[in-house]
C-alpha positions as protocol buffer text, in pm:
chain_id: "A"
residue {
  index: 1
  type: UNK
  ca { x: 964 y: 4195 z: -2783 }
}
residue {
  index: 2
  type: UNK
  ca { x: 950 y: 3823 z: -2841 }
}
residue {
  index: 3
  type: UNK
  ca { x: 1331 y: 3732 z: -2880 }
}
residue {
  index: 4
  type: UNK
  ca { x: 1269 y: 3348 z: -2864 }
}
residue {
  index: 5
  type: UNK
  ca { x: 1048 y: 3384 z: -3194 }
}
residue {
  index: 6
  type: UNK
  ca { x: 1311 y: 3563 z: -3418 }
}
residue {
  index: 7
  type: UNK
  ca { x: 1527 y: 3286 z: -3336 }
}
residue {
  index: 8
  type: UNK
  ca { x: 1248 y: 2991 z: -3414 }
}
residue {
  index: 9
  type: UNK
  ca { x: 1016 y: 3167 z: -3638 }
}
residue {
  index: 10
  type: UNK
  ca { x: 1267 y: 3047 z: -3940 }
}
residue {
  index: 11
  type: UNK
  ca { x: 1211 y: 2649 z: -3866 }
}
residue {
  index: 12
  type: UNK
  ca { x: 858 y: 2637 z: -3913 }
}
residue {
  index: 13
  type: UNK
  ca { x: 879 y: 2773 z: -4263 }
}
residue {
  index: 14
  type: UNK
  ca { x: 827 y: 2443 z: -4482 }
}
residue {
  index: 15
  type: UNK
  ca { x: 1105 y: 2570 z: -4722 }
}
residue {
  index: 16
  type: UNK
  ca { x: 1345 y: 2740 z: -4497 }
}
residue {
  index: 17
  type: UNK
  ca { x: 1608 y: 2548 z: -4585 }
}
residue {
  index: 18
  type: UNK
  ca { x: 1606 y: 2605 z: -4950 }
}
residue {
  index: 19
  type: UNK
  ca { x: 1562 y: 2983 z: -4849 }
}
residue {
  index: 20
  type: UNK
  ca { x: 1869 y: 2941 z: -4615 }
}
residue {
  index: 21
  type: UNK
  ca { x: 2056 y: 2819 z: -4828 }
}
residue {
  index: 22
  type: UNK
  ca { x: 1997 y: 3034 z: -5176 }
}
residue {
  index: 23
  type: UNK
  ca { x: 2104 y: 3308 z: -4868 }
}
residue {
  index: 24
  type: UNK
  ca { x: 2438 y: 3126 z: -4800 }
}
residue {
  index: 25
  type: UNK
  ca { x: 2524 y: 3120 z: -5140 }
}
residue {
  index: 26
  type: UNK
  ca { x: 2478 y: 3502 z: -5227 }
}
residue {
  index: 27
  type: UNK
  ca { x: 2632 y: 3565 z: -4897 }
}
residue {
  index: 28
  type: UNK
  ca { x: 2946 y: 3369 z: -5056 }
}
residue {
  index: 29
  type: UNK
  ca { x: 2907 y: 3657 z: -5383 }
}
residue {
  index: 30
  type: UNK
  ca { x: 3078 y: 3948 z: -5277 }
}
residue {
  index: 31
  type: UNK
  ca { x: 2889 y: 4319 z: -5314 }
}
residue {
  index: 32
  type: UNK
  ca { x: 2564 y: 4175 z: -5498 }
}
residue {
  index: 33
  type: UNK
  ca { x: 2512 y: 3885 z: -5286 }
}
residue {
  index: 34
  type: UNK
  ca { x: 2613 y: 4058 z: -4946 }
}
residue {
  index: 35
  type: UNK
  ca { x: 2351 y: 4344 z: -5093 }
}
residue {
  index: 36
  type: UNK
  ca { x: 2090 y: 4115 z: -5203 }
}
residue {
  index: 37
  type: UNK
  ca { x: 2092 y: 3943 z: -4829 }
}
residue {
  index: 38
  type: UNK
  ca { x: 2089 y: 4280 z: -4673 }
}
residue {
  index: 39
  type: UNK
  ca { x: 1743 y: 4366 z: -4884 }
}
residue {
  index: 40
  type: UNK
  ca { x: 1643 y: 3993 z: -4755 }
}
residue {
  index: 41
  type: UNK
  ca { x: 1674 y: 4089 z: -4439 }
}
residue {
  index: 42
  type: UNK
  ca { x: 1478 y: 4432 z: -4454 }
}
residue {
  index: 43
  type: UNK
  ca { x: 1211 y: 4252 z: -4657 }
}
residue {
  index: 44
  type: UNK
  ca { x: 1136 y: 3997 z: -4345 }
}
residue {
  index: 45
  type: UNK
  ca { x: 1132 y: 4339 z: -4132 }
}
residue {
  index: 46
  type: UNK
  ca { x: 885 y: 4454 z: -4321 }
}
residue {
  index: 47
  type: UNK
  ca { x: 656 y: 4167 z: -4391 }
}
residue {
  index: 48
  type: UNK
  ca { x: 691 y: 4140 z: -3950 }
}
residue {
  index: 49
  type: UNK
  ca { x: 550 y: 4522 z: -3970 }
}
residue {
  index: 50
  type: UNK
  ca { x: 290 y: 4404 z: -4158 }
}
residue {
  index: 51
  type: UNK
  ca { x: 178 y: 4143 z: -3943 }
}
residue {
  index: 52
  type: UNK
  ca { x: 248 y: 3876 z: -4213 }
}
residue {
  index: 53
  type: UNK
  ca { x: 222 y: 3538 z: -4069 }
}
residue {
  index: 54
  type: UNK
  ca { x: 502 y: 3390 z: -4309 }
}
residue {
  index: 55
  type: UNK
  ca { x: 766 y: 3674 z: -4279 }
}
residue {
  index: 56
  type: UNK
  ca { x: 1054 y: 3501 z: -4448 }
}
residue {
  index: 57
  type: UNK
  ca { x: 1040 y: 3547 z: -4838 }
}
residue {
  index: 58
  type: UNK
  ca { x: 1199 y: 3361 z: -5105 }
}
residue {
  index: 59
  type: UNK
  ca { x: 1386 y: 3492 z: -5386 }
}
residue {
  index: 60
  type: UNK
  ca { x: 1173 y: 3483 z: -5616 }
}
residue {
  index: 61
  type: UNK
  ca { x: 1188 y: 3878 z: -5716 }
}
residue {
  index: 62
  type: UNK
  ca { x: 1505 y: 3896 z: -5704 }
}
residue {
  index: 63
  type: UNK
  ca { x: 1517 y: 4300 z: -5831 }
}
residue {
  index: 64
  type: UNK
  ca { x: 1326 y: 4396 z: -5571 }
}
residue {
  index: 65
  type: UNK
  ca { x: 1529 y: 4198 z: -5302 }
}
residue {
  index: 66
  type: UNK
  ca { x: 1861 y: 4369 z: -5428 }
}
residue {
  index: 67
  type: UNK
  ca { x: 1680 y: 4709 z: -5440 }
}
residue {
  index: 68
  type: UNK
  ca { x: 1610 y: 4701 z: -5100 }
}
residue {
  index: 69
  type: UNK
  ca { x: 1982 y: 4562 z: -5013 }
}
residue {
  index: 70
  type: UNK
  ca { x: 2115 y: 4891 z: -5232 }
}
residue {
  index: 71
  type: UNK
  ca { x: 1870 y: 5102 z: -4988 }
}
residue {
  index: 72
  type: UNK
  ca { x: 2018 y: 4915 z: -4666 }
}
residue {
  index: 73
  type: UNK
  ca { x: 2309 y: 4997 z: -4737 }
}
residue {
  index: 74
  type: UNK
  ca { x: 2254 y: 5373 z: -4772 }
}
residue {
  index: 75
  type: UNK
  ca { x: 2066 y: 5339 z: -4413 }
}
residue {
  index: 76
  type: UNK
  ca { x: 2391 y: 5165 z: -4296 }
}
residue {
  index: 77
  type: UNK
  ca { x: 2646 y: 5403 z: -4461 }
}
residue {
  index: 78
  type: UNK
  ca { x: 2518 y: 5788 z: -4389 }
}
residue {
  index: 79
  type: UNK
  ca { x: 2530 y: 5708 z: -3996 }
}
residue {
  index: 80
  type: UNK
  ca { x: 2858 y: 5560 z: -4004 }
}
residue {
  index: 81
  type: UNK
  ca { x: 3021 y: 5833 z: -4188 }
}
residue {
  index: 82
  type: UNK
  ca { x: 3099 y: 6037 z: -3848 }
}
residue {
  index: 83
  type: UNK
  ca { x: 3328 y: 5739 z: -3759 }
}
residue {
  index: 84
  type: UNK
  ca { x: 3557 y: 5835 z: -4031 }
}
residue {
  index: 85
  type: UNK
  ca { x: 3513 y: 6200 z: -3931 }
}
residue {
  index: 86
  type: UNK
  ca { x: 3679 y: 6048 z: -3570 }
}
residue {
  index: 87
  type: UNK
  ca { x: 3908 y: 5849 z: -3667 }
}
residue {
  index: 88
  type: UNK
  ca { x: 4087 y: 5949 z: -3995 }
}
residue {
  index: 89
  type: UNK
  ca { x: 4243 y: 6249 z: -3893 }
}
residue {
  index: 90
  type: UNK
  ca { x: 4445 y: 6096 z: -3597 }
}
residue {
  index: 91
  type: UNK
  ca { x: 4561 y: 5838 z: -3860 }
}
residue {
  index: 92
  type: UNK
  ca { x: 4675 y: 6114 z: -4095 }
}
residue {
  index: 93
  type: UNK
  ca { x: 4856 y: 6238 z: -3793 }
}
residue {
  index: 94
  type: UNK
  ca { x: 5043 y: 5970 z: -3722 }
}
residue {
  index: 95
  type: UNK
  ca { x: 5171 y: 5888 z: -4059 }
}
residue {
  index: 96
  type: UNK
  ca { x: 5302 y: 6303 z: -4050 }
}
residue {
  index: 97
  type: UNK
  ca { x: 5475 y: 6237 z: -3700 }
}
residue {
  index: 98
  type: UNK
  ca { x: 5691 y: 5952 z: -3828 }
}
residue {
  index: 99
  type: UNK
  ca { x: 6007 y: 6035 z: -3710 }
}
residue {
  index: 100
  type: UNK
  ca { x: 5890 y: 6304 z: -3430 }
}
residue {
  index: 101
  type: UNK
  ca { x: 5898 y: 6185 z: -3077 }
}
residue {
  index: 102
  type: UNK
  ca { x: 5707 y: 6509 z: -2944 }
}
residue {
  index: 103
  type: UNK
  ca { x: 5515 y: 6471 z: -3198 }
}
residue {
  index: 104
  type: UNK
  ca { x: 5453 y: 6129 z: -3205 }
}
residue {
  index: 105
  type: UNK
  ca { x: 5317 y: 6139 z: -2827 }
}
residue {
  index: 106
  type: UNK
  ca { x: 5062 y: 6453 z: -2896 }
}
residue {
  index: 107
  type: UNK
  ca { x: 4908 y: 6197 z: -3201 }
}
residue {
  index: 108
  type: UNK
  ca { x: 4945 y: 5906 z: -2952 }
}
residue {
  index: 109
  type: UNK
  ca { x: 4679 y: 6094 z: -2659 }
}
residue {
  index: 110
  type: UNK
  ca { x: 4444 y: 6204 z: -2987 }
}
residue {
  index: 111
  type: UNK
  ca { x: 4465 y: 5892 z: -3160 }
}
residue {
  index: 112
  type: UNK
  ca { x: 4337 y: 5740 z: -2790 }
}
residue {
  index: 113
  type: UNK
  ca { x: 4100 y: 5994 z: -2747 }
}
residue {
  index: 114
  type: UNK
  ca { x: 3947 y: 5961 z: -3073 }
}
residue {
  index: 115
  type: UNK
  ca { x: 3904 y: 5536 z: -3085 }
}
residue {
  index: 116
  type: UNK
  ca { x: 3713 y: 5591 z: -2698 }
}
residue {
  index: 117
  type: UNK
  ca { x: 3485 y: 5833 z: -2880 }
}
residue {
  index: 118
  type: UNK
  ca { x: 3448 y: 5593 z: -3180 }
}
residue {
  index: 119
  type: UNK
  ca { x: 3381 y: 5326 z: -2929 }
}
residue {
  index: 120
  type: UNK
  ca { x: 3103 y: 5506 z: -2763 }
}
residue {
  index: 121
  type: UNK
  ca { x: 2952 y: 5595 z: -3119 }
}
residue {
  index: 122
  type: UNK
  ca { x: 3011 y: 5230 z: -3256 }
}
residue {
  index: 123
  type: UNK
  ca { x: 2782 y: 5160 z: -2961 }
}
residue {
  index: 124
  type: UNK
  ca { x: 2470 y: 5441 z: -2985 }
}
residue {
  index: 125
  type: UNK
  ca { x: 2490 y: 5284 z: -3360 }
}
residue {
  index: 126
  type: UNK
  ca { x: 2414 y: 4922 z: -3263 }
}
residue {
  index: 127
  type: UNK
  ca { x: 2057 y: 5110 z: -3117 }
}
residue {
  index: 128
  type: UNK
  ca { x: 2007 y: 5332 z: -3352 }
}
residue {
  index: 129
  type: UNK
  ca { x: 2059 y: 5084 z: -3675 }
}
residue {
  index: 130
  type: UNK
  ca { x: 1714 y: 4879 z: -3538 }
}
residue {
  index: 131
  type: UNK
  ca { x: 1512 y: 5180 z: -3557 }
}
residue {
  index: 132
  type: UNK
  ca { x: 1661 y: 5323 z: -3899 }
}
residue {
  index: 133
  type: UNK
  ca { x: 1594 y: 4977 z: -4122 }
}
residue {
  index: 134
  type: UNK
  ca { x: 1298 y: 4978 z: -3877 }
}
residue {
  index: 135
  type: UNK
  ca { x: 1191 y: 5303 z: -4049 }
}
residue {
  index: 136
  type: UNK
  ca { x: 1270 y: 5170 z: -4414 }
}
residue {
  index: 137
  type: UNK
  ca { x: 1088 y: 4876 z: -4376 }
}
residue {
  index: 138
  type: UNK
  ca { x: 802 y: 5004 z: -4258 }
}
residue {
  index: 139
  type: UNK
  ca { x: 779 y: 5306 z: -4479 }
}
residue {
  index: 140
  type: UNK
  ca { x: 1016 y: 5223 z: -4786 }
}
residue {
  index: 141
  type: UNK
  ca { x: 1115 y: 5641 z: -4751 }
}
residue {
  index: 142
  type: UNK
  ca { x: 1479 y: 5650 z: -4757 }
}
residue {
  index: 143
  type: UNK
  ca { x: 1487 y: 5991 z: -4634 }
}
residue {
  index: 144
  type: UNK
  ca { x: 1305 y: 5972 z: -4346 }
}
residue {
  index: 145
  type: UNK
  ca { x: 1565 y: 5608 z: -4241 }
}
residue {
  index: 146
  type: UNK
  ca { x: 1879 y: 5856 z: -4293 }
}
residue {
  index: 147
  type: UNK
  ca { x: 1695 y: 6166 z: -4141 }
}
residue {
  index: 148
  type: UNK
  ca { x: 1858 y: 6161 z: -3763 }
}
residue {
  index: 149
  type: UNK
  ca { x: 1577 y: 6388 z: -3599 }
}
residue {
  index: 150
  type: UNK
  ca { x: 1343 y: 6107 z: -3721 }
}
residue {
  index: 151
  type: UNK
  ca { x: 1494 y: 5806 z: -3587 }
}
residue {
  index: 152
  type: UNK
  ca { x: 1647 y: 5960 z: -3284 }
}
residue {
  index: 153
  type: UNK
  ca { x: 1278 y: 6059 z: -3211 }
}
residue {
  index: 154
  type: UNK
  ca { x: 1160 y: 5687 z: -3260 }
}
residue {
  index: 155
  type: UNK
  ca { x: 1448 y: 5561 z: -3064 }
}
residue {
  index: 156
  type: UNK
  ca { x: 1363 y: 5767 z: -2759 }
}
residue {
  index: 157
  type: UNK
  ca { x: 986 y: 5688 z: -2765 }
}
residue {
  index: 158
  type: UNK
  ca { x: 1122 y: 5310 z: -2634 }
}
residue {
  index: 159
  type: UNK
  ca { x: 1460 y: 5338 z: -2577 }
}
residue {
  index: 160
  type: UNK
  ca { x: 1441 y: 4991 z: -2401 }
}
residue {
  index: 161
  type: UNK
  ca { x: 1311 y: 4785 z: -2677 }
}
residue {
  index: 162
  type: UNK
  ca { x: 1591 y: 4924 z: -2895 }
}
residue {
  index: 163
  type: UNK
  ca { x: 1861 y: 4855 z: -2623 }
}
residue {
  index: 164
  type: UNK
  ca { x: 1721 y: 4470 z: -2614 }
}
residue {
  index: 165
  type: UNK
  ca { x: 1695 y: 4446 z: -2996 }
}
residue {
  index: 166
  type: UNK
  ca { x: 2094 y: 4565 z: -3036 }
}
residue {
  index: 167
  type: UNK
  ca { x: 2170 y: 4295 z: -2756 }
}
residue {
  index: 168
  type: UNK
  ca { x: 2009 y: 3992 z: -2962 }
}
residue {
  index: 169
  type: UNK
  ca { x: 2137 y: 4131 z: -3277 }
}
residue {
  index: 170
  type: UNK
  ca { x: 2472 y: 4082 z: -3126 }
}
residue {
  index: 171
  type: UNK
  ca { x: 2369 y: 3780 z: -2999 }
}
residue {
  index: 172
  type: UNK
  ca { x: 2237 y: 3657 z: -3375 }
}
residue {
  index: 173
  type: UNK
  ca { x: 2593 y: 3753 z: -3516 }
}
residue {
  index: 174
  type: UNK
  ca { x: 2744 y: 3559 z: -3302 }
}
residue {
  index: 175
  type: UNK
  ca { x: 2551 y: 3260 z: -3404 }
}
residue {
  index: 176
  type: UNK
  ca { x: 2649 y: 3346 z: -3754 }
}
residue {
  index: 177
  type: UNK
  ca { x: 3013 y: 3351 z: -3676 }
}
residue {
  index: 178
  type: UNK
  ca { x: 2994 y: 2987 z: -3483 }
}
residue {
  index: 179
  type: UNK
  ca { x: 2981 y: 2865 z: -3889 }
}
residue {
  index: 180
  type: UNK
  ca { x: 3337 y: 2976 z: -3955 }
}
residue {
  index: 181
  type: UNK
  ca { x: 3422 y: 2651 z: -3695 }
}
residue {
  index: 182
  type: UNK
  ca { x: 3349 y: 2464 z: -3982 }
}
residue {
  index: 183
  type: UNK
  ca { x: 3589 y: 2546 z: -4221 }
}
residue {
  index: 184
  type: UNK
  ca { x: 3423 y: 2811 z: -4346 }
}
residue {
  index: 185
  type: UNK
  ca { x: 3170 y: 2548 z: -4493 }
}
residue {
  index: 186
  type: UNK
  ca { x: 2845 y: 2653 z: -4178 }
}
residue {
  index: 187
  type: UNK
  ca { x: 2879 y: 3018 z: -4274 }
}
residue {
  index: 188
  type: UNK
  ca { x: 2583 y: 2924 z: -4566 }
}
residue {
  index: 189
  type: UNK
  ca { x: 2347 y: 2867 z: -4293 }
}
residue {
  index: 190
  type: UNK
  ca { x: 2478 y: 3063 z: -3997 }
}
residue {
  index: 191
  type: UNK
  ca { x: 2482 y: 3415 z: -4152 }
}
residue {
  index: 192
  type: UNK
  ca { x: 2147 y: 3379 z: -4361 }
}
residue {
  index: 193
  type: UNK
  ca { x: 1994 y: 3265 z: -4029 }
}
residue {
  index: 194
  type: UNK
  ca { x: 2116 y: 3548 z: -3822 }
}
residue {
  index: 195
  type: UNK
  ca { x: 1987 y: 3816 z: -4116 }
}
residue {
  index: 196
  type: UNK
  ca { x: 1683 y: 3663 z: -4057 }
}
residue {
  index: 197
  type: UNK
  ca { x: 1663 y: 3663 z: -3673 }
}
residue {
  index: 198
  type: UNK
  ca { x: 1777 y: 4030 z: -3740 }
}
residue {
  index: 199
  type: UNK
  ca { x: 1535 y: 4128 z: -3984 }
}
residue {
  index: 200
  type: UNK
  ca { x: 1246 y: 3985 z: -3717 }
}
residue {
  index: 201
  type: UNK
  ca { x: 1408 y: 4188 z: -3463 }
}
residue {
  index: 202
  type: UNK
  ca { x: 1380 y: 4492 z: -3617 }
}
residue {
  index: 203
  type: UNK
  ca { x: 1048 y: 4426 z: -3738 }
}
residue {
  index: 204
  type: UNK
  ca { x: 946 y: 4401 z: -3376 }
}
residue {
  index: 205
  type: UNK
  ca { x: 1113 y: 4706 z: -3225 }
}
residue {
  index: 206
  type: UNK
  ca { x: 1008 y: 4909 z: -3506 }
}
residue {
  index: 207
  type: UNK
  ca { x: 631 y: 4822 z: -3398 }
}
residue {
  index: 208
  type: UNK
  ca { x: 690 y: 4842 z: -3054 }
}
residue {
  index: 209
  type: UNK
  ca { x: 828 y: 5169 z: -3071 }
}
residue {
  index: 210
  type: UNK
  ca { x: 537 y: 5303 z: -3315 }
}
residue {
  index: 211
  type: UNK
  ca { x: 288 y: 5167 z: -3097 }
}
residue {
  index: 212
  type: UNK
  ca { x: 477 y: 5320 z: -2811 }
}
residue {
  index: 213
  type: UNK
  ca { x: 470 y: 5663 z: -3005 }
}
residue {
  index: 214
  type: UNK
  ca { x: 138 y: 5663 z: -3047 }
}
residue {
  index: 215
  type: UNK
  ca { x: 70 y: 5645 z: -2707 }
}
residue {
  index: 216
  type: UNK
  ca { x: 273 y: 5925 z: -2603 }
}
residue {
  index: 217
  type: UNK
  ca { x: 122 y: 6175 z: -2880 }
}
residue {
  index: 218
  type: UNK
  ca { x: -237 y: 6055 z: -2754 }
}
């Protein structure tokens, strides 16, 4: 994966700061502009897929930006959902031990327990998110992004490359949260640039791990 080019590819776009910008502004729109950014960003995966030499849009079709977004989200959610499996019982516990001491101290080992194994899911998600909006971007099937035998399967083909693209996508949000320094005010370039350092980075592990797939089945 080139890392250093998701982070640069965005400045040699003549009109990336218009782009940037329209970005910071939805981002600032709760629900439609947070979904239209998220469709953004799978729309730059997918144009990186595709080996397009200007991979990142503009706004232009705006539907079809915020149809992808409502798909993202979907890829984000159904994965996620065991997290609340972990963790909301031990909080329903605790609020039926008020009062209990015995109680109280059975809830307090699960409740532990439970937020180590959300901790170690929380991570296998940062790897496994890559390859799922991988999957939708490349193939626009939202069953085969939520199918887990699928994108387990393309994880393991190059577990590496995923590992490295959760590490700069970690990296990319914390660039976006360096523009809450500035009163708030730098988050309408910071978090539009990260999406799009993300959506590059997924773009590239998804084809690395396809190309890598194709090896092994040959």
């Amino acid at each position: 994966m080139d890392i250093g080019r998701a982070f640069s590819y965005v400045f040699e776009d003549t009109d990336w700061i218009k782009k940037v910008l329209i970005g910071g502004v939805l981002f600032l729109i709760p629900i439609v502009g947070w979904l239209a950014l998220s469709g953004w960003t799978l729309e730059i995966a997918r144009r990186v897929v595709k080996g397009d030499p200007n991979p990142l849009p503009d706004w232009s079709d705006f539907g079809l930006i915020f149809s992808n977004g409502a798909k993202a989200f979907l890829v984000g959610l159904v994965p996620a959902l065991p997290m609340f499996i972990i963790t909301l019982p031990a909080g329903l516990a605790g609020s039926f031990a008020a009062g209990n001491e015995d109680l109280l101290a059975v809830v307090g080992i699960v409740t532990f327990c439970a937020n180590c194994l959300a901790l170690i899911y929380s991570l296998l998600l940062m790897v496994y998110y890559p390859a799922a909006f991988g999957m939708l971007a490349a193939t626009d099937d939202l069953g085969r992004a939520v199918n887990p035998a699928q994108i387990i399967a393309l994880v393991r083909s190059a577990p590496g490359t995923f590992v490295i693209a959760a590490l700069a996508t970690w990296l990319a949000s914390l660039v976006a949260g360096l523009g809450m320094i500035a009163c708030f005010v730098g988050v309408i370039f910071t978090y539009p640039y990260a999406a799009a350092v993300i959506g590059h980075l997924y773009g590239q592990a998804y084809m690395n791990a396809a190309g890598s797939a194709t090896m092994v089945q040959a």
